[in-house]
Backbone as CSV, one residue per row, in Angstrom:
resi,resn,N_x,N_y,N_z,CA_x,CA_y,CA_z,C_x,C_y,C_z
1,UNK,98.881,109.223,106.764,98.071,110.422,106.633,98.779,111.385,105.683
2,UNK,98.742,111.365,104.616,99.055,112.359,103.831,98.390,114.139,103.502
3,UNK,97.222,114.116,104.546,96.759,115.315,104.445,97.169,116.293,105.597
4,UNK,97.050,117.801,104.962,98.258,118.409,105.938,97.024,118.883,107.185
5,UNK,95.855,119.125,106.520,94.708,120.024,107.228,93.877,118.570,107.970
6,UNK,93.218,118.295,108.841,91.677,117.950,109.274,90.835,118.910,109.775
7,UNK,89.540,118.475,109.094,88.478,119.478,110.086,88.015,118.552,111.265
8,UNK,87.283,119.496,111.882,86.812,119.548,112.780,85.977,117.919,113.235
9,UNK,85.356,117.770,112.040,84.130,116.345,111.551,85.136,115.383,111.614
10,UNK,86.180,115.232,111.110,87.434,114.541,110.613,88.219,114.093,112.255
11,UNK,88.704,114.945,113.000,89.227,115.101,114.558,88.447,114.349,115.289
12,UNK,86.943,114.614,115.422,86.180,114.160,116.352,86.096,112.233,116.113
13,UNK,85.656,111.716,114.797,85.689,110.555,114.513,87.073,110.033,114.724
14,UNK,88.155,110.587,114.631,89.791,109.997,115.055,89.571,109.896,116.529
15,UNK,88.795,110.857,117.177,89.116,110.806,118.615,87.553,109.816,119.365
16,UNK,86.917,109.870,118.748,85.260,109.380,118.944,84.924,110.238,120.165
17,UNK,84.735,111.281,120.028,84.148,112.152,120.625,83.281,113.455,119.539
18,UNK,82.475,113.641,120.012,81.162,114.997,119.223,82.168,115.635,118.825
19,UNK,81.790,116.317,117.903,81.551,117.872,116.793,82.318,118.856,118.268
20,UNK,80.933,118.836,118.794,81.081,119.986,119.955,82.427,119.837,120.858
21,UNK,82.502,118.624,121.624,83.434,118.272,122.142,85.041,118.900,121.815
22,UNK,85.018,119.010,120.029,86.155,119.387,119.560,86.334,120.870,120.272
23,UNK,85.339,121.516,119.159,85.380,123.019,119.703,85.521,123.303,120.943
24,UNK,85.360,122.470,121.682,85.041,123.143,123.157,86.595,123.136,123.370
25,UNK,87.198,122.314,122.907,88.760,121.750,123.234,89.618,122.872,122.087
26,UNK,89.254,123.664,121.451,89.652,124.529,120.700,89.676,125.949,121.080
27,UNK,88.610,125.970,121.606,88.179,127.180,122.451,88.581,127.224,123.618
28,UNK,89.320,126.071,124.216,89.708,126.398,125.406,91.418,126.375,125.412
29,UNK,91.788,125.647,124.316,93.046,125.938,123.664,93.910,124.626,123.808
30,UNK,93.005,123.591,124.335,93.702,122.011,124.335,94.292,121.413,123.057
31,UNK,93.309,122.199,121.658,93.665,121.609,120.684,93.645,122.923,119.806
32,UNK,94.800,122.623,119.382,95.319,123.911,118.542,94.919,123.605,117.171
33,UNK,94.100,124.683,116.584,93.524,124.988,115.482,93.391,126.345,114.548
34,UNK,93.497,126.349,113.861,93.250,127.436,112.701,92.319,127.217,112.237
35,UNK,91.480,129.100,112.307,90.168,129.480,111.568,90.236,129.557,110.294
36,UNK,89.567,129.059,109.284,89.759,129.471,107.661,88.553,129.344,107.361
37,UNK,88.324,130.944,106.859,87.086,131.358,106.496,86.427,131.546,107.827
38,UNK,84.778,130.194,107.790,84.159,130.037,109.082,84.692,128.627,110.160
39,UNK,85.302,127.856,109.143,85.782,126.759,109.671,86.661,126.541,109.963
40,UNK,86.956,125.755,111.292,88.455,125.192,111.534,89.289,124.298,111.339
41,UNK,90.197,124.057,111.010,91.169,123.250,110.372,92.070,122.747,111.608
42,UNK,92.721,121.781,112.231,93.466,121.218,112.606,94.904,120.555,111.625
43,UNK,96.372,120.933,112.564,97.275,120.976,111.021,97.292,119.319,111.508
44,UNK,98.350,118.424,110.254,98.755,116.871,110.772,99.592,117.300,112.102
45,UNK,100.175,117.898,111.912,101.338,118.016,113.043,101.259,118.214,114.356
46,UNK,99.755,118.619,114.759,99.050,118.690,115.765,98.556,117.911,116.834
47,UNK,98.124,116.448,115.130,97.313,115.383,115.655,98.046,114.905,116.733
48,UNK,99.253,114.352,117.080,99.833,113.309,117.757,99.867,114.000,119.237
49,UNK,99.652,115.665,119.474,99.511,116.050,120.642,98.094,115.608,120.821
50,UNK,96.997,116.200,120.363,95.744,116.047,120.790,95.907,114.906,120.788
51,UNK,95.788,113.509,120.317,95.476,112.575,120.481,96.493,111.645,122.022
52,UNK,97.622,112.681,122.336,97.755,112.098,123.795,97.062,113.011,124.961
53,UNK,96.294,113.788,124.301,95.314,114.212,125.468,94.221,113.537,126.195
54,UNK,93.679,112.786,124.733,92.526,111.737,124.606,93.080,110.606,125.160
55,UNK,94.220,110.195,124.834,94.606,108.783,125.524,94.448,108.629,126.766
56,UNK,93.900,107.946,127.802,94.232,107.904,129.253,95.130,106.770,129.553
57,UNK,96.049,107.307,130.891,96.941,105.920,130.458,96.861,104.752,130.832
58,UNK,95.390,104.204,131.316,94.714,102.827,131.049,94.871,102.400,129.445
59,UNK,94.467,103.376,128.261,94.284,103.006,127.000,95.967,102.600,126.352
60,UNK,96.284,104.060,126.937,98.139,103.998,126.880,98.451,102.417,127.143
61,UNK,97.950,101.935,128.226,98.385,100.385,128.607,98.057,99.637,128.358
62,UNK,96.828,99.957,127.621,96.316,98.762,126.713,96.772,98.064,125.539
63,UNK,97.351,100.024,124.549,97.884,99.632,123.179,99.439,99.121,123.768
64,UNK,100.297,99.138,124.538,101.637,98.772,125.201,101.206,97.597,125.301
65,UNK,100.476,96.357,126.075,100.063,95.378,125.860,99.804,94.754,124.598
66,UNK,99.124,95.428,123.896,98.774,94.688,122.668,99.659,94.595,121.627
67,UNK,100.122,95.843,121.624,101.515,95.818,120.523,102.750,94.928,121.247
68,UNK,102.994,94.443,122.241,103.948,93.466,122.961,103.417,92.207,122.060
69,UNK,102.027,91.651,122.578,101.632,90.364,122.152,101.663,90.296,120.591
70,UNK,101.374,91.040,120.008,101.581,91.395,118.482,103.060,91.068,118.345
71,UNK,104.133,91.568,118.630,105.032,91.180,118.098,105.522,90.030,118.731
72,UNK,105.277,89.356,120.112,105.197,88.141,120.608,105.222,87.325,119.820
73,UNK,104.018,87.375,118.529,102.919,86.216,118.437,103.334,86.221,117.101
74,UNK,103.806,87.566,116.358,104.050,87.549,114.938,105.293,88.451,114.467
75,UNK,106.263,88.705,115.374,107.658,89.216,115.555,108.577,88.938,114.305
76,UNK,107.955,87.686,113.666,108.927,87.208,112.761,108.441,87.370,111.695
77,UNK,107.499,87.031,111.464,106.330,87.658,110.421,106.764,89.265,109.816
78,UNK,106.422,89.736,111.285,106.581,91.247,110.823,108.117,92.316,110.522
79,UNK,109.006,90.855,110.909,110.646,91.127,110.303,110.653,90.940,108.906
80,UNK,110.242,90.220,108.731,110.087,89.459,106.812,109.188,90.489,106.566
81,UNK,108.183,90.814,106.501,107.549,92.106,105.780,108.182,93.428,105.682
82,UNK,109.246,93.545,106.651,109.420,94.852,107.203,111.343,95.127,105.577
83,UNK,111.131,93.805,105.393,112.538,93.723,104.713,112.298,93.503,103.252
84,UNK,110.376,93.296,102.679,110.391,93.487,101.513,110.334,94.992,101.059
């Protein structure tokens, strides 16, 4: 992610939840945002909190599972890539 700002449109599709959904989570102060102009901006540095709000930790245990079998299955693979 090289961009420092997301809006609002941008947040909701990362999180797959509504437009509204965001704001409501802005307005209530779950997800910290800045007004500019009429619109709100979310900084990068933000994302990785909000997005363990959204996680539940069923999902939490899902990606822990999957990233195990991933490197299970292709551990060596992803040593040799990791060294070009």
């Amino acid at each position: 992610m090289t961009k420092e700002f997301f809006s609002t449109i941008e947040v909701a599709k990362i999180l797959g939840v509504s437009r509204v959904a965001v704001f409501k989570k802005i307005k209530t102060g779950k997800i910290k945002a800045e007004k500019i102009g009429r619109n709100f901006v979310i900084r990068k540095e933000n994302l990785p909190n909000v997005l363990n709000q959204f996680l539940s930790n069923e999902k939490k245990r899902e990606i822990e599972i999957s990233v195990k079998k991933t490197l299970k299955e292709y551990g060596q693979t992803i040593k040799l890539l990791g060294k070009e």
